[in-house]
PDB file with SEQRES, HELIX, SHEET and CRYST1 records, atoms N, CA, C and O in Angstrom:
SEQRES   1 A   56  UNK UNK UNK UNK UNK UNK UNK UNK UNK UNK UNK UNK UNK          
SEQRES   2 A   56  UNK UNK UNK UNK UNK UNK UNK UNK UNK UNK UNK UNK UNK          
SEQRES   3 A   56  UNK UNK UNK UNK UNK UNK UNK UNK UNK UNK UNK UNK UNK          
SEQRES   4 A   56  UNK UNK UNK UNK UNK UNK UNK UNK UNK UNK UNK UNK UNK          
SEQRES   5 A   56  UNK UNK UNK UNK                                              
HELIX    1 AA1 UNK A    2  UNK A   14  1                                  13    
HELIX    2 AA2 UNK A   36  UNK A   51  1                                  16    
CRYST1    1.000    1.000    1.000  90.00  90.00  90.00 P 1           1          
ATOM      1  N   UNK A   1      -9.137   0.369   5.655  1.00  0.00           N  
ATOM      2  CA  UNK A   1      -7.992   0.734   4.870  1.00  0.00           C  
ATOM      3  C   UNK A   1      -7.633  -0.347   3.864  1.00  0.00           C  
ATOM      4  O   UNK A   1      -7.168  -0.031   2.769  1.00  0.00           O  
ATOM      5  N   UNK A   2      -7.832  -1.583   4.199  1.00  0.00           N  
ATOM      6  CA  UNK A   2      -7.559  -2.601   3.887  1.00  0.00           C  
ATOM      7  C   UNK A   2      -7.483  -2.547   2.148  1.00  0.00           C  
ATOM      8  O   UNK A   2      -6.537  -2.573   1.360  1.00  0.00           O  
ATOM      9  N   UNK A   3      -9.432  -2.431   1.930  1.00  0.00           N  
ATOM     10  CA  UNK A   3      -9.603  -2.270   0.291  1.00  0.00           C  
ATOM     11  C   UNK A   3      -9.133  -0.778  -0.683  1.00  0.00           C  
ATOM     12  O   UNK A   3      -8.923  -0.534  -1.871  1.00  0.00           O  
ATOM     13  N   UNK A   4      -9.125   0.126   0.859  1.00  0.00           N  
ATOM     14  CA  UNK A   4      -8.271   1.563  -0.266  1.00  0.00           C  
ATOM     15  C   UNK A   4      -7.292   1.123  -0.601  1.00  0.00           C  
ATOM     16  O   UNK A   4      -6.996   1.346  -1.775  1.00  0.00           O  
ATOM     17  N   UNK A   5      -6.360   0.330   0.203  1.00  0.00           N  
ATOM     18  CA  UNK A   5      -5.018   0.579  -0.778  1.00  0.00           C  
ATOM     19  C   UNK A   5      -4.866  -0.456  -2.172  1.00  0.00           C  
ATOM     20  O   UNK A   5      -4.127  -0.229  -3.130  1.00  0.00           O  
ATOM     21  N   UNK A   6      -5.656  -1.492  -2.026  1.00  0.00           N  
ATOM     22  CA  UNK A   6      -5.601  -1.854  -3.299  1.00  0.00           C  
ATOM     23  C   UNK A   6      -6.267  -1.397  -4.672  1.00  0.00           C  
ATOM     24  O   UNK A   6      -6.043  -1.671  -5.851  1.00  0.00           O  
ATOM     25  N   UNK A   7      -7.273  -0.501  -3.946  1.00  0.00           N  
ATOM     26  CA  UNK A   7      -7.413   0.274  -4.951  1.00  0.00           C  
ATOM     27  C   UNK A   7      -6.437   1.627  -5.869  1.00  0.00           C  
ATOM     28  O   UNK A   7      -6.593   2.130  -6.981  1.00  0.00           O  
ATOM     29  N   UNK A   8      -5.224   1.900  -4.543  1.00  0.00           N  
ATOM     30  CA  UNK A   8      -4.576   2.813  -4.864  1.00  0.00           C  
ATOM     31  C   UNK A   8      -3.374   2.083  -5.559  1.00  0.00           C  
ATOM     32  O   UNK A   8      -2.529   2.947  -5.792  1.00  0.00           O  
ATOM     33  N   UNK A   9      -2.976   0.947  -5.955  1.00  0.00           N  
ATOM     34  CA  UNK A   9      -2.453  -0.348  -6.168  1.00  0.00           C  
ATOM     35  C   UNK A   9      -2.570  -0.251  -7.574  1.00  0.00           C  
ATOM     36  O   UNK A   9      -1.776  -0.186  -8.513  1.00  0.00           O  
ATOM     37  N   UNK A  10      -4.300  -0.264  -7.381  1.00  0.00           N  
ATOM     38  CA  UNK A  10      -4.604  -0.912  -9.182  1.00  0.00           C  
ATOM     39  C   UNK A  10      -4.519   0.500 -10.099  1.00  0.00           C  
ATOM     40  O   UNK A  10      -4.403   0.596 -11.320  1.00  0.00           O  
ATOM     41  N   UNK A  11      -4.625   1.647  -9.004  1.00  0.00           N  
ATOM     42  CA  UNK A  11      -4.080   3.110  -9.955  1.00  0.00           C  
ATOM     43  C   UNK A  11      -2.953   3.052 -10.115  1.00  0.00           C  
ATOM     44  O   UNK A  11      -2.683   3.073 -11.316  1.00  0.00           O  
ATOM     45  N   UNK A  12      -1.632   2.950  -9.124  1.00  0.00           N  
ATOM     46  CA  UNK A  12      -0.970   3.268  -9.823  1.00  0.00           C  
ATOM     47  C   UNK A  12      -0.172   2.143 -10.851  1.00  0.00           C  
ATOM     48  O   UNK A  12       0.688   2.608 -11.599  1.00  0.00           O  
ATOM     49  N   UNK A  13      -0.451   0.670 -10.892  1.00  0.00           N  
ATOM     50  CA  UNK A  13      -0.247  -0.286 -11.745  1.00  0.00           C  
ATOM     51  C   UNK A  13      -0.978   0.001 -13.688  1.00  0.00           C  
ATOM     52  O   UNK A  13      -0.658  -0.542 -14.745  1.00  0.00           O  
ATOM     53  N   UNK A  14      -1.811   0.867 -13.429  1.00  0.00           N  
ATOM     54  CA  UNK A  14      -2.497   1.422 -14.377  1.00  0.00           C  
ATOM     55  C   UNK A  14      -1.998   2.291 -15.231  1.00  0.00           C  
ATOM     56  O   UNK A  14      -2.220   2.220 -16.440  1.00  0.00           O  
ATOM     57  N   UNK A  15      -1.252   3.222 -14.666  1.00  0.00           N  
ATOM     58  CA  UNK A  15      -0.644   4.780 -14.618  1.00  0.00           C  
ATOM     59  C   UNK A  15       0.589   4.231 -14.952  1.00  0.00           C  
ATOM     60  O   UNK A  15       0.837   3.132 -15.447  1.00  0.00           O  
ATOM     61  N   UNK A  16       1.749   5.646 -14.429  1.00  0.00           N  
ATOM     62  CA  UNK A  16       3.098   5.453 -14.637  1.00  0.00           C  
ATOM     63  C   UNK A  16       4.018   4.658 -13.408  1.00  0.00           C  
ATOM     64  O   UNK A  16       5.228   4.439 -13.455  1.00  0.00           O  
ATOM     65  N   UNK A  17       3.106   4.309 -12.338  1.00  0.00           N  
ATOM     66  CA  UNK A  17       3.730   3.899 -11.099  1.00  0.00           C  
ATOM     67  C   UNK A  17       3.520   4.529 -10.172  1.00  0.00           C  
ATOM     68  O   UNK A  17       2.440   5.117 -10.239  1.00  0.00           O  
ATOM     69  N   UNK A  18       4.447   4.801  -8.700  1.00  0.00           N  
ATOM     70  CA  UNK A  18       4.577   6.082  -8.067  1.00  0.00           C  
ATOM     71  C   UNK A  18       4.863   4.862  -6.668  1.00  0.00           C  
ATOM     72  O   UNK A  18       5.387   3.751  -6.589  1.00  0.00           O  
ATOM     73  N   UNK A  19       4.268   5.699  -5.820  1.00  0.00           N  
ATOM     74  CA  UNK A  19       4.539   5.291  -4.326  1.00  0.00           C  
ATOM     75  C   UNK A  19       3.517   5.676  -3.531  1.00  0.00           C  
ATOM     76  O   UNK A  19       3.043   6.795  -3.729  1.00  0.00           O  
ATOM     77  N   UNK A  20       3.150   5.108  -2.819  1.00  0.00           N  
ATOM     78  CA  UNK A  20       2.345   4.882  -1.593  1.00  0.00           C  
ATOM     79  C   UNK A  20       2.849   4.960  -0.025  1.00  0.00           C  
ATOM     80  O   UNK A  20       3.401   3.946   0.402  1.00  0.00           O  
ATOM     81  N   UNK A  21       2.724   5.920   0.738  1.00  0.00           N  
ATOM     82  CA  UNK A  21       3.262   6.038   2.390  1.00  0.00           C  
ATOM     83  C   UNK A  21       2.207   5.723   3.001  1.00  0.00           C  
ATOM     84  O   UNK A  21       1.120   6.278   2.836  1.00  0.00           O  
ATOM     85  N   UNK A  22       2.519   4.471   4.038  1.00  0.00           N  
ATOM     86  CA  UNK A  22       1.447   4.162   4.607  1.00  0.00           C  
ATOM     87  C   UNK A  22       2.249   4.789   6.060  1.00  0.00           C  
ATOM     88  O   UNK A  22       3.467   4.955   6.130  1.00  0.00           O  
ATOM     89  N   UNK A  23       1.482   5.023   6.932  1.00  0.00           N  
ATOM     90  CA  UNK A  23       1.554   5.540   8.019  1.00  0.00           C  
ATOM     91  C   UNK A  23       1.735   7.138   8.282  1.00  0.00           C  
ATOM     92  O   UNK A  23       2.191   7.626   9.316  1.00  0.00           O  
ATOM     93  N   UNK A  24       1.321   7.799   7.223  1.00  0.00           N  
ATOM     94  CA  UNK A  24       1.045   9.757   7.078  1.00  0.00           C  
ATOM     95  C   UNK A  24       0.071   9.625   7.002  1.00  0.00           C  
ATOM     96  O   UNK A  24      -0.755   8.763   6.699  1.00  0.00           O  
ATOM     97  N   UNK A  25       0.190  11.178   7.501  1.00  0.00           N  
ATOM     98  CA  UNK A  25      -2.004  11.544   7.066  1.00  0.00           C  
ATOM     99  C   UNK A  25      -1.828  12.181   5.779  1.00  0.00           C  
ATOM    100  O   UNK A  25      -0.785  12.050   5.137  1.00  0.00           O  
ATOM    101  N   UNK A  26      -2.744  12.819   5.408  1.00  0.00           N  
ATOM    102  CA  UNK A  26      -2.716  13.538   4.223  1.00  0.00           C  
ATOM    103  C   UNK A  26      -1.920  14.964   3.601  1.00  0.00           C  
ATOM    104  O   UNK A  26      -1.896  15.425   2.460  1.00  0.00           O  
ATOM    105  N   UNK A  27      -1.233  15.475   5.001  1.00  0.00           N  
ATOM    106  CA  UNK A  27      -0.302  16.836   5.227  1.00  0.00           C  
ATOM    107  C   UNK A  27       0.794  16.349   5.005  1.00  0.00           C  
ATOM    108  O   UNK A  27       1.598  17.230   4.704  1.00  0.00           O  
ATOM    109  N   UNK A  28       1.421  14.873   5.012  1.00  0.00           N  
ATOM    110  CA  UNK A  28       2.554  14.231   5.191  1.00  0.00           C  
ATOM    111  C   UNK A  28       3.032  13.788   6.325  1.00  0.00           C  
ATOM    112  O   UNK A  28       4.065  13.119   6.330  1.00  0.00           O  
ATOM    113  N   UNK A  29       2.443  14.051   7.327  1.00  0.00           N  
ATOM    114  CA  UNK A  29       2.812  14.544   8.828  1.00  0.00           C  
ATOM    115  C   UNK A  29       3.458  12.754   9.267  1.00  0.00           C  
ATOM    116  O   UNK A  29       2.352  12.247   9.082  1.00  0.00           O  
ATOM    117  N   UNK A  30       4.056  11.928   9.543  1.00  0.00           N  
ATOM    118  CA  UNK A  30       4.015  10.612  10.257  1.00  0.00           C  
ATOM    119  C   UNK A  30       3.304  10.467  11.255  1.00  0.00           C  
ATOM    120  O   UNK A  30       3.609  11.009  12.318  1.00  0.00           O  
ATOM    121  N   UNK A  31       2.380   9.823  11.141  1.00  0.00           N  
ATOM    122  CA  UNK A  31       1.462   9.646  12.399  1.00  0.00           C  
ATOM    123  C   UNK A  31       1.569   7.870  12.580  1.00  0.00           C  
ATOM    124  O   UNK A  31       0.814   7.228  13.311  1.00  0.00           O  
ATOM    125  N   UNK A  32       2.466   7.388  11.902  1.00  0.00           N  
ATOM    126  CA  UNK A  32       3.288   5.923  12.780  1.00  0.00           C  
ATOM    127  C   UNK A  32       1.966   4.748  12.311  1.00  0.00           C  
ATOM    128  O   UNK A  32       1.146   4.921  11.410  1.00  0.00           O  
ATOM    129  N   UNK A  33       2.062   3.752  13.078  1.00  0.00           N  
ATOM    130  CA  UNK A  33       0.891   2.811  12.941  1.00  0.00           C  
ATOM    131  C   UNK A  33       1.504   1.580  13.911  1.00  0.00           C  
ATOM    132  O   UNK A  33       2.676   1.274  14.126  1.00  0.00           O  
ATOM    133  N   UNK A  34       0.243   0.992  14.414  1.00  0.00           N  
ATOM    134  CA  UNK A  34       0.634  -0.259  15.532  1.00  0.00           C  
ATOM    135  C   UNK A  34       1.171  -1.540  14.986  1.00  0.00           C  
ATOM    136  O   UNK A  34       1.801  -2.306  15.715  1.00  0.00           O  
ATOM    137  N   UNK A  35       0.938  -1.805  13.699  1.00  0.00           N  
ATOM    138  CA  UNK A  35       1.200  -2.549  13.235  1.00  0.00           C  
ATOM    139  C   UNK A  35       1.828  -2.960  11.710  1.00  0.00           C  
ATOM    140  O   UNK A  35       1.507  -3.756  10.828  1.00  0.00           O  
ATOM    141  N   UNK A  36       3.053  -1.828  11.933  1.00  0.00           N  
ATOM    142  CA  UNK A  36       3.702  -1.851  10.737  1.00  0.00           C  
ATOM    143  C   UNK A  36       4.433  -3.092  10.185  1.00  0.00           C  
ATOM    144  O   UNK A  36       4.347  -3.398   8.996  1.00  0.00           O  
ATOM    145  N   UNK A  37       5.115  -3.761  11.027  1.00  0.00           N  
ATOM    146  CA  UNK A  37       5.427  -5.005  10.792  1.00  0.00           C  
ATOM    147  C   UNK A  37       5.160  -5.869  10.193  1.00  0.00           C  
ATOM    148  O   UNK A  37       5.905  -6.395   9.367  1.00  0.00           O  
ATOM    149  N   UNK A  38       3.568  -6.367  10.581  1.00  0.00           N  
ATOM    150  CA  UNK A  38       2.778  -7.098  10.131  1.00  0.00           C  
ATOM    151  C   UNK A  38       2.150  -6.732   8.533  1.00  0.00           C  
ATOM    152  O   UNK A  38       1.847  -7.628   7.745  1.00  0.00           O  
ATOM    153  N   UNK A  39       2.046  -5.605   8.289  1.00  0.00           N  
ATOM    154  CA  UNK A  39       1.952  -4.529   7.467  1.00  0.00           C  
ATOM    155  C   UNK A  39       2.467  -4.859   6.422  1.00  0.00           C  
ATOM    156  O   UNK A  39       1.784  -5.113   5.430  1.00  0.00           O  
ATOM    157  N   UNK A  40       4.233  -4.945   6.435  1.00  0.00           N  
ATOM    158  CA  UNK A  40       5.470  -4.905   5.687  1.00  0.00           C  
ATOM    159  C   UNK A  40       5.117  -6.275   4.961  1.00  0.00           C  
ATOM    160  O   UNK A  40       4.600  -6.039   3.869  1.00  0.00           O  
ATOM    161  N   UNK A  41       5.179  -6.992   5.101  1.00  0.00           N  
ATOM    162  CA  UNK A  41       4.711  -8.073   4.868  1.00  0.00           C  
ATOM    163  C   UNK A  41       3.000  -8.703   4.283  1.00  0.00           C  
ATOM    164  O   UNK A  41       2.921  -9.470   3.322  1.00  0.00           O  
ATOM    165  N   UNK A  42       1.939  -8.285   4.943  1.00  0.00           N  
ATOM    166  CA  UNK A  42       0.802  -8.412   4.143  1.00  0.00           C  
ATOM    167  C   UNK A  42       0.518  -7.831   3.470  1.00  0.00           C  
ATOM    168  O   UNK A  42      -0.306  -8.451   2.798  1.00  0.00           O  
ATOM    169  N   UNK A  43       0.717  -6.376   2.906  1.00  0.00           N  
ATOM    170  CA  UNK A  43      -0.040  -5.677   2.182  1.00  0.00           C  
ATOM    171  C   UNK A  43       1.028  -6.856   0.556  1.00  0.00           C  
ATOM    172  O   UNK A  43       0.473  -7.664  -0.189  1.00  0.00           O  
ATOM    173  N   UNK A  44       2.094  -6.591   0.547  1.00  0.00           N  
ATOM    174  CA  UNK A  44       3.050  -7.354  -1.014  1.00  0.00           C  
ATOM    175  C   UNK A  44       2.212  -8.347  -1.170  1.00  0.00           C  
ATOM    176  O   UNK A  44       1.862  -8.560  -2.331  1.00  0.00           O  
ATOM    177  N   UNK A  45       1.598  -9.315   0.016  1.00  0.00           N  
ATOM    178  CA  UNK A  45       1.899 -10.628  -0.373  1.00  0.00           C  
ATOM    179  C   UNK A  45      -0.166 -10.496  -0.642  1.00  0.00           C  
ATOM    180  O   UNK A  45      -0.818 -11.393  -1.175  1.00  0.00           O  
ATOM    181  N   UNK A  46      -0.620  -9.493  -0.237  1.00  0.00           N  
ATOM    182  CA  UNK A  46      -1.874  -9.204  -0.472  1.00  0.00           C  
ATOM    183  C   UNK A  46      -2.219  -9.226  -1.778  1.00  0.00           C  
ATOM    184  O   UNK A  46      -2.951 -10.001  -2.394  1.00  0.00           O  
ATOM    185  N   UNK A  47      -1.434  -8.024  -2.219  1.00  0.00           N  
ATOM    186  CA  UNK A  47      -1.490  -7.485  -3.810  1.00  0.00           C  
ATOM    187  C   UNK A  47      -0.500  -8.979  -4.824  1.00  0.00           C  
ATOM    188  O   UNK A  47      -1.033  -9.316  -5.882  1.00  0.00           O  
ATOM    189  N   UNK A  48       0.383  -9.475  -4.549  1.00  0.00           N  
ATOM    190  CA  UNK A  48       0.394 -10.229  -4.980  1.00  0.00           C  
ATOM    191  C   UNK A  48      -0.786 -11.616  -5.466  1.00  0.00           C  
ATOM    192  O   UNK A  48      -1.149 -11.981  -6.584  1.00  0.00           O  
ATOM    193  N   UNK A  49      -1.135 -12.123  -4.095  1.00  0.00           N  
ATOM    194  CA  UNK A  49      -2.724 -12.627  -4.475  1.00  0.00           C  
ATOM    195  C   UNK A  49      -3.846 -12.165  -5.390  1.00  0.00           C  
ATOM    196  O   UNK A  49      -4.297 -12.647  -6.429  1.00  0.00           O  
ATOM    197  N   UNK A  50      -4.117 -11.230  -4.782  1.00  0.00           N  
ATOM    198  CA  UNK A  50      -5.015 -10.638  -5.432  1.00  0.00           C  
ATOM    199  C   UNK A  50      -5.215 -10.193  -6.772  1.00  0.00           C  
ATOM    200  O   UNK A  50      -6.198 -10.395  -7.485  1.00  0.00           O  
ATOM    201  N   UNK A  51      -4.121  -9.536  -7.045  1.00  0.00           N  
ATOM    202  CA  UNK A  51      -3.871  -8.556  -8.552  1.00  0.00           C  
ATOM    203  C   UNK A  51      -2.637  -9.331  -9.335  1.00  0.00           C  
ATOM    204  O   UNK A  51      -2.271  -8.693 -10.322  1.00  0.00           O  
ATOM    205  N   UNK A  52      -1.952 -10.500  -9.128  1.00  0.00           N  
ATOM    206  CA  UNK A  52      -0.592 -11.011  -9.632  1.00  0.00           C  
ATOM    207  C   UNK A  52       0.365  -9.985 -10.095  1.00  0.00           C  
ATOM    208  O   UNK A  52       1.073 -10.065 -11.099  1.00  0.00           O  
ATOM    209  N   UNK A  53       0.275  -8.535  -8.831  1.00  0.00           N  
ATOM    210  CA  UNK A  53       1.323  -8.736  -9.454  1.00  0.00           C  
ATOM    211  C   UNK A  53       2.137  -7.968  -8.101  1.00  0.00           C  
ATOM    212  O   UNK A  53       1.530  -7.869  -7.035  1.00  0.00           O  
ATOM    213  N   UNK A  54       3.485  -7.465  -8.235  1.00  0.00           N  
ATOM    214  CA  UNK A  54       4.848  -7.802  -7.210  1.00  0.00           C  
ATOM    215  C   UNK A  54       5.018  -6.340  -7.233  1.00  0.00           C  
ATOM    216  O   UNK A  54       5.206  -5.617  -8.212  1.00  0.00           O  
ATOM    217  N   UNK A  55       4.912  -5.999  -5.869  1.00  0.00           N  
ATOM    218  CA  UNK A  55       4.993  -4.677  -4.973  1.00  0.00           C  
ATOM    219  C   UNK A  55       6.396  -4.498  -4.583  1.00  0.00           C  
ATOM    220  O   UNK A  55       6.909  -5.171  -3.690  1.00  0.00           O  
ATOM    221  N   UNK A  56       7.099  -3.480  -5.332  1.00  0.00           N  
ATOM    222  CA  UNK A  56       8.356  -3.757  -4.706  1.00  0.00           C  
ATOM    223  C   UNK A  56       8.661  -1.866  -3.897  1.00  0.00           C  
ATOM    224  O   UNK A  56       9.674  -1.632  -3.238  1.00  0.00           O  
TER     225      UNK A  56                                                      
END                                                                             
């Protein structure tokens, strides 16, 4: 999952913006995750590294 979402990152930084739900499947359904926490926190500071720029 790790490299999809920065790829879904650099679309919508590309585009007009939008939003990203991490923890749905593709129906919308919440199917949760073990490690959202940790989550909340690495993916910003990920895309920050990586791409400079600020996930809000």
């Amino acid at each position: 999952m790790e490299g999809d979402y920065l790829k879904w990152v650099s679309g919508f930084a590309n585009a007009q913006g939008g939003k990203i739900y991490i923890g749905c499947d593709d129906n919308g359904n919440v199917i949760g995750l073990s490690n959202s926490k940790k989550l909340l926190v690495d993916i910003p500071n990920k895309i920050k590294d990586t791409m400079g720029i600020v996930a809000q």
